[in-house]
C-alpha positions as CSV (number, residue, x, y, z in Angstrom):
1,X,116.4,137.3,111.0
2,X,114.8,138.3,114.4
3,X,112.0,135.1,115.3
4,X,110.0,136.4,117.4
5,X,107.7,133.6,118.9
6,X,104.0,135.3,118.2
7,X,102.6,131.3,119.6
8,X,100.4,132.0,122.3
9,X,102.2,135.2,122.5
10,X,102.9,138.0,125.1
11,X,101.2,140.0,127.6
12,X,98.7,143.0,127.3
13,X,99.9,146.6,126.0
14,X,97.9,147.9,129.5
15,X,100.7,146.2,131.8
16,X,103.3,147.1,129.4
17,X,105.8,149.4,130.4
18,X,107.1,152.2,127.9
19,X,110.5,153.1,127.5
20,X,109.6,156.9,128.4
21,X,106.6,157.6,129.6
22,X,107.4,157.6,133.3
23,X,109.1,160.9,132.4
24,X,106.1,162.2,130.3
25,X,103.1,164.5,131.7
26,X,101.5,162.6,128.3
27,X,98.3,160.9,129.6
28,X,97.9,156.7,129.0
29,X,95.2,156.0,127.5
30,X,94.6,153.1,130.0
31,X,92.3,149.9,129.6
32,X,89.0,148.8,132.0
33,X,90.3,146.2,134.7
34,X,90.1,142.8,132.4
35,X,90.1,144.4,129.3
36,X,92.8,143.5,126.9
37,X,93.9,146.4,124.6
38,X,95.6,143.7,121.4
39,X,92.0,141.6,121.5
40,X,90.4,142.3,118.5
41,X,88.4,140.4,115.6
42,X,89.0,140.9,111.9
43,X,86.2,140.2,109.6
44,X,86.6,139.1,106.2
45,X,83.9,142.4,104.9
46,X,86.1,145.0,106.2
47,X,86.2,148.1,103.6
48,X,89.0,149.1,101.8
49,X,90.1,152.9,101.4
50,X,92.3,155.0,98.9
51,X,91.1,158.6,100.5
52,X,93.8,160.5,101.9
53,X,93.8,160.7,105.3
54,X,95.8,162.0,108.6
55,X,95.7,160.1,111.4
56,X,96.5,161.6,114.5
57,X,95.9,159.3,117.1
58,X,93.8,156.4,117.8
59,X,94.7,152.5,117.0
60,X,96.0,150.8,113.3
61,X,98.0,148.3,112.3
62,X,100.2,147.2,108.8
63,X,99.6,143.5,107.7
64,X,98.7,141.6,104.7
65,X,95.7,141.8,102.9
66,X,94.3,139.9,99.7
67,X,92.5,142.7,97.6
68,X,90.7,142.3,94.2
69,X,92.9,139.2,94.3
70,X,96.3,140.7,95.1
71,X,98.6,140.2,98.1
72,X,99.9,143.7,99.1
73,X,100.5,145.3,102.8
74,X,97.4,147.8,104.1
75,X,97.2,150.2,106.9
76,X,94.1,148.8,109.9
77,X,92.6,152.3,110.6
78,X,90.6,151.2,114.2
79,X,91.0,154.8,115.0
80,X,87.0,155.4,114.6
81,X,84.1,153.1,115.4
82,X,84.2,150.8,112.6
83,X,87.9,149.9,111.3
84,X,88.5,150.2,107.2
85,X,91.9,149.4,105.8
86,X,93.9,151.9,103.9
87,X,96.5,152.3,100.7
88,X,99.6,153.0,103.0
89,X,100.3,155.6,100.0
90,X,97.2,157.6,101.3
91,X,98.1,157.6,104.8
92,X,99.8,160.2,106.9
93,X,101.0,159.9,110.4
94,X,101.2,162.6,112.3
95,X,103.1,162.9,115.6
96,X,102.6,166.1,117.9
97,X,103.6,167.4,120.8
98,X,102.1,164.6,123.1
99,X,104.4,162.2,121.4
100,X,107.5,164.5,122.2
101,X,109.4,162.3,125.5
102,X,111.8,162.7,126.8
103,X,114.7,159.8,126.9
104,X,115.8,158.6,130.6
105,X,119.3,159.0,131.7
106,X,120.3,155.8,132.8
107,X,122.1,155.3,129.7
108,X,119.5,152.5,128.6
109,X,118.1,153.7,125.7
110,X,121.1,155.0,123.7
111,X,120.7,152.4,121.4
112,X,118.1,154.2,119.7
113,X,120.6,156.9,118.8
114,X,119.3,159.4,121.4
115,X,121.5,160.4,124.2
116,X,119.6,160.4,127.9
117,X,117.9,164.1,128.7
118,X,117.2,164.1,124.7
119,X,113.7,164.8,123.7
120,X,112.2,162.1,120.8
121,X,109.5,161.2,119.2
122,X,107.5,158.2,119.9
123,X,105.0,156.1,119.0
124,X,104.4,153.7,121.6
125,X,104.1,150.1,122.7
126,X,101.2,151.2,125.3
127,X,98.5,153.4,123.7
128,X,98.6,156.9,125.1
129,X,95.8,159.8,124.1
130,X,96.7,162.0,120.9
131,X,99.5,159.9,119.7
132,X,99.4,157.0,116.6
133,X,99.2,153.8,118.1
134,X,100.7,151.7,115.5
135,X,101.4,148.1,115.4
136,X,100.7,145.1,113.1
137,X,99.1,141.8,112.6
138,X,98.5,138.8,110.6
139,X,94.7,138.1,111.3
140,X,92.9,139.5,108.3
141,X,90.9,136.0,107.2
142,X,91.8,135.5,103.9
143,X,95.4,135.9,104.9
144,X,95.4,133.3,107.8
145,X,93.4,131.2,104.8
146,X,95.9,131.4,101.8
147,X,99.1,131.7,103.7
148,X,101.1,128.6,105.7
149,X,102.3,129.5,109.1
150,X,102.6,132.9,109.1
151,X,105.3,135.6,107.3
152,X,108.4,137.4,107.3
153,X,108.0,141.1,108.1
154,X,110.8,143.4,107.3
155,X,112.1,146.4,107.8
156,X,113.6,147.5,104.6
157,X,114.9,151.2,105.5
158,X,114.3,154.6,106.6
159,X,114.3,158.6,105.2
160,X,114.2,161.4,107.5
161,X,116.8,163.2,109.3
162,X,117.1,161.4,111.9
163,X,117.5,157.7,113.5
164,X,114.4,155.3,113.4
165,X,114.6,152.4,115.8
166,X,111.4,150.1,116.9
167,X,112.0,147.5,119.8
168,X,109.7,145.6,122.5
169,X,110.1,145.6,126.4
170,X,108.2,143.0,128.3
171,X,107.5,145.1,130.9
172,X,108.8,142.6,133.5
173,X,112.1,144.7,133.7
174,X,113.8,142.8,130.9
175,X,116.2,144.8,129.0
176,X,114.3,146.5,125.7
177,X,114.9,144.1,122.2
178,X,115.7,146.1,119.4
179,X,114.0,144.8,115.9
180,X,114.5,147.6,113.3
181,X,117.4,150.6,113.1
182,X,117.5,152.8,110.4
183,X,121.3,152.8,110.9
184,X,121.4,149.5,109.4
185,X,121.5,149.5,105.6
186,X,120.9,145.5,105.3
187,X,116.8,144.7,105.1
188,X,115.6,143.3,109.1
189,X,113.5,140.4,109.0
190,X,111.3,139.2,112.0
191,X,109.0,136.1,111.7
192,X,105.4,136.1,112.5
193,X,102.5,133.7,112.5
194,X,99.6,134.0,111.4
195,X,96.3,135.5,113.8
196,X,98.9,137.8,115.7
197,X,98.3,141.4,116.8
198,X,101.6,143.0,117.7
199,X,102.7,146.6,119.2
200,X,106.1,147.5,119.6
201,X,107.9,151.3,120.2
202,X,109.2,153.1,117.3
203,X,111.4,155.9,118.2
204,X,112.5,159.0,116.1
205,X,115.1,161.2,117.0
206,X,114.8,164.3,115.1
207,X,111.4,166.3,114.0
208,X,110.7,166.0,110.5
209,X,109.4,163.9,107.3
210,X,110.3,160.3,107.4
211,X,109.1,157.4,105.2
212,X,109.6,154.0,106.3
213,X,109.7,150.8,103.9
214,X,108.2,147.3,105.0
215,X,108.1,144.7,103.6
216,X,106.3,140.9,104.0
217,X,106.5,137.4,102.3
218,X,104.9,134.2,103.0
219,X,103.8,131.1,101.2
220,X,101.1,128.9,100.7
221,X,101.2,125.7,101.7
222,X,102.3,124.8,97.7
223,X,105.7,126.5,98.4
224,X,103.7,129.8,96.4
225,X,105.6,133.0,97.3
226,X,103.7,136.2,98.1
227,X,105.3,139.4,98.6
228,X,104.5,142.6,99.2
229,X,106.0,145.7,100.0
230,X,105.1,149.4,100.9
231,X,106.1,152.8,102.6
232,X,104.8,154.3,105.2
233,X,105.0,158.5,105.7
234,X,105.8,160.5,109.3
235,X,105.2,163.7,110.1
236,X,107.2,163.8,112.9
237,X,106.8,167.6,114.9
238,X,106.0,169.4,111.3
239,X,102.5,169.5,109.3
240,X,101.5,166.5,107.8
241,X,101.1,168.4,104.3
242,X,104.9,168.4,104.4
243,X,104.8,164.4,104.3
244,X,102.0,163.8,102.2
245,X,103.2,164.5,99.0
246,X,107.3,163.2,99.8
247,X,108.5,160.8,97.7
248,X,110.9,157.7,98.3
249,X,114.4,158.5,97.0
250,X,115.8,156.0,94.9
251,X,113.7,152.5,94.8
252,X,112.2,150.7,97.5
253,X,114.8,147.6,98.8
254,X,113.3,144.2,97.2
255,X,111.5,142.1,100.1
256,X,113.8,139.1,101.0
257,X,112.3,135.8,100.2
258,X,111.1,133.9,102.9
259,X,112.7,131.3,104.5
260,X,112.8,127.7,102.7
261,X,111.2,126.1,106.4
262,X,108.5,128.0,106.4
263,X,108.0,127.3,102.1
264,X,108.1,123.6,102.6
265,X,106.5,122.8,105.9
266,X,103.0,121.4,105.6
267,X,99.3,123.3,106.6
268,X,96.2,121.9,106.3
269,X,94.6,125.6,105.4
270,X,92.4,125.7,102.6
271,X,94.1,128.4,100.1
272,X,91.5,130.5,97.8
273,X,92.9,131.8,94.6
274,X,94.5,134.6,95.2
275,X,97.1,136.8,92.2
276,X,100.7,137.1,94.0
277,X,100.9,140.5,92.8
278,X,104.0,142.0,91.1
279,X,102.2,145.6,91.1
280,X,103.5,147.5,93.8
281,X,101.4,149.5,96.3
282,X,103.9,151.4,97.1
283,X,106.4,153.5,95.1
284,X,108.4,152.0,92.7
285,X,106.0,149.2,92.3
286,X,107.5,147.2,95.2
287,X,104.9,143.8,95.4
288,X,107.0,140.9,94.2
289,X,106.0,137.2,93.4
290,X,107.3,134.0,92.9
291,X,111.1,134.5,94.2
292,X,112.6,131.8,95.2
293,X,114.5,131.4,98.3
294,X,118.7,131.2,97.8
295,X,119.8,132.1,101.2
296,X,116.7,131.9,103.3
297,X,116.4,133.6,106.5
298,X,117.1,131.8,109.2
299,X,115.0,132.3,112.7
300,X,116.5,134.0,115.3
301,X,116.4,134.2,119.3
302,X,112.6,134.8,120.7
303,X,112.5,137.9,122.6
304,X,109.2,139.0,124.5
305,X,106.8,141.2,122.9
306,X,103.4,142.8,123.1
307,X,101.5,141.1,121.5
308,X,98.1,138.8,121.0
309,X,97.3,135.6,118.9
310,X,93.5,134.8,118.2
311,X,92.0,137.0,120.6
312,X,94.3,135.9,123.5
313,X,97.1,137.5,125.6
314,X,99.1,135.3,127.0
315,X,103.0,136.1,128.5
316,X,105.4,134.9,126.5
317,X,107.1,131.7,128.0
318,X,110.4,129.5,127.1
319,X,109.9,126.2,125.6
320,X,110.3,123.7,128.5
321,X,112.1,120.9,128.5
322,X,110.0,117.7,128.9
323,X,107.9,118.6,132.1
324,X,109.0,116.5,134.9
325,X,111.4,114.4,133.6
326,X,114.2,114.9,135.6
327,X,112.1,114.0,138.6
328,X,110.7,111.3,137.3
329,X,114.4,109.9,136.8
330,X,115.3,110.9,139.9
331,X,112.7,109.3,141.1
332,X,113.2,105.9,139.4
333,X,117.0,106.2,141.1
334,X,115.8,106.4,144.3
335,X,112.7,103.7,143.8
336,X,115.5,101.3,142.1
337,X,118.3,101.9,144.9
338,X,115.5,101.3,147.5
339,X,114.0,97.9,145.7
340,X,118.3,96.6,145.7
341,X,118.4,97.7,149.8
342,X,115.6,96.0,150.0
343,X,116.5,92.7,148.2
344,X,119.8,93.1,150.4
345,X,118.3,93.2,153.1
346,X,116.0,89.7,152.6
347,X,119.3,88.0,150.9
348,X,120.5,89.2,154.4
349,X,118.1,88.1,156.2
350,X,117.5,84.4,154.1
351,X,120.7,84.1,154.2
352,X,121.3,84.4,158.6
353,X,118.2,82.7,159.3
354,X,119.5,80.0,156.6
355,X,122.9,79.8,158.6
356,X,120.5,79.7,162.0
357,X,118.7,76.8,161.7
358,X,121.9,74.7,160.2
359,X,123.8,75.2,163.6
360,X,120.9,74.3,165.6
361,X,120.3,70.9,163.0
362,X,123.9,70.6,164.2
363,X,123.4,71.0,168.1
364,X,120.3,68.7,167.9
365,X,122.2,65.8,166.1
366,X,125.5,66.3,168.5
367,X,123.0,65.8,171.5
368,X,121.8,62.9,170.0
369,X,125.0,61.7,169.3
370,X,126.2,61.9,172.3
371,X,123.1,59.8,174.5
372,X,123.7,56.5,171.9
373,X,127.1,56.8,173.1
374,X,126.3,57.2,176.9
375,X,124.0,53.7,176.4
């Protein structure tokens, strides 16, 4: 499993730079100065939708949500002027001609499974006008209240008739990290805590219905497990009619448990009462509860991310060592190898002066010597 380190976590979508939008006449939809695109606030009295809807461009976000006492994944519509959550099932989106890019040359991008001078589809890590902006977060309250730490978010696999692949860039000219590829049949996990807001890019390459499974886990600071999955639906370059009424083939991969760290570490979170639901939300009734975990995840290298935790957007730094400890040592050396010159140099010092007045003890008492004799 992916860990991507959502602590305090990485810089603003605004100064973010997309894979393929230098090569785009598609407009950013660019922030004030000083305004951060990931700060936002979830309330507890958010509403909760099952209308069917097509959503075309504008701002939303997967994540966790506690409803009539269930745990099960909804879709953050921000798109309009105040946000409601969605059923994924009722949920369309639809990606146009202003998501069409084109992929660069330079050969860095074919690990999404385009070739440079291929045109894709893409919803992007920096929000550009008439295009989905879709990322995730943990921050819906009585998530951050029930749940220890954060969750495991996974990519459980892809339809559609052509690759899927969602990874980050920094935007500090770091080489793009790859999270999810449809080519992958096993289930990709990435970790993240709670109270983050995350956007990443998420590349098709062929026009055409594609359905996406995700799934999350957690647990409460009992060792609880909560799982949930669901299935999001693409119209990628085709009506979104074609996608709303498509239909998962097969059933949904089961949500890998979450890893036994995270279900044994200590919170001191209150946790309301909250059903871990084992009725699905998406097809094939996909929410699972209480599994336990045989071969946890295990965390894996932090790469950077866009990304914001509790309001804040901060870049992603390494953990660093203990801050100034070297020097200190180094400086202890040099204070200790001074102290012994300088003990030297009085044993030294003691030691001539010592030797000094013994000879002239010894001159005074030959002189003296030497008049009783004279007499």
């Amino acid at each position: 499993m992916k860990r991507l380190n959502f602590k305090r976590a990485i810089t603003a979508v605004a100064g973010t730079l997309l894979l393929l939008t230098p090569l785009t006449s598609a407009p950013l939809a660019l922030a004030e100065p000083g305004d951060d695109p990931l700060k936002q606030t979830v309330n507890e009295d958010e509403a909760y939708s099952t209308d069917p809807v097509t959503i075309t461009q504008g701002h939303m976000d997967i994540g966790p949500r506690v409803i009539d006492g269930k745990f099960q994944l909804a879709v953050r519509d921000d798109s309009k002027e105040t946000p409601v959550w969605r059923d994924p099932s009722s949920v369309v989106l639809e990606l146009g001609q202003a998501a069409h890019l084109t992929v660069p040359e330079n050969g860095q991008y074919d690990f999404t499974g385009a070739k440079g001078g291929q045109k894709v589809y893409v919803v992007p890590q920096s929000q550009i006008a008439q295009v989905p902006w879709l990322g995730w977060n943990t921050q819906s309250p009585e998530v951050t209240k029930l749940l220890n730490r954060g969750v495991n978010l996974t990519f459980l696999g892809a339809q559609g008739p052509g690759n899927v692949n969602v990874y980050l860039e920094s935007g500090n000219f770091s080489k793009p990290v790859q999270l999810w590829d449809k080519r992958d049949p096993k289930p990709q996990s990435i970790w993240v805590d709670l109270n983050t807001h995350t956007h990443a890019n998420w590349v098709f390459t062929e026009p055409g219905v594609y359905q996406l499974a995700l799934g999350i886990a957690g647990t409460d600071t009992a060792g609880k497990v909560y799982q949930a999955s669901t299935v999001l639906k693409f119209a990628v370059g085709v009506p979104a009619d074609q996608a709303r009424n498509a239909k998962w083939e097969g059933e949904v991969p089961a949500v890998p448990a979450p890893s036994a760290a995270l279900a044994s570490s200590g919170s001191n979170q209150p946790a309301p009462q909250a059903e871990a639901s084992a009725e699905g939300n998406g097809p094939a009734g996909s929410n699972q509860a209480g599994a336990s975990a045989e071969k946890p995840a295990q965390p894996a290298a932090t790469p950077a991310a866009n990304q914001n935790q509790g309001g804040q957007a901060n870049p992603a730094q390494p953990q660093p060592a203990e801050s100034g400890s070297g020097l200190n040592w180094l400086l202890i050396g040099f204070a200790g190898a001074g102290a012994l010159v300088l003990i030297a140099g009085v044993l030294v010092y003691t030691s001539k002066s010592k030797s000094a007045r013994e000879a002239a003890k010894a001159e005074v008492e030959a002189e003296a010597g030497s008049g009783s004799a004279e007499k």
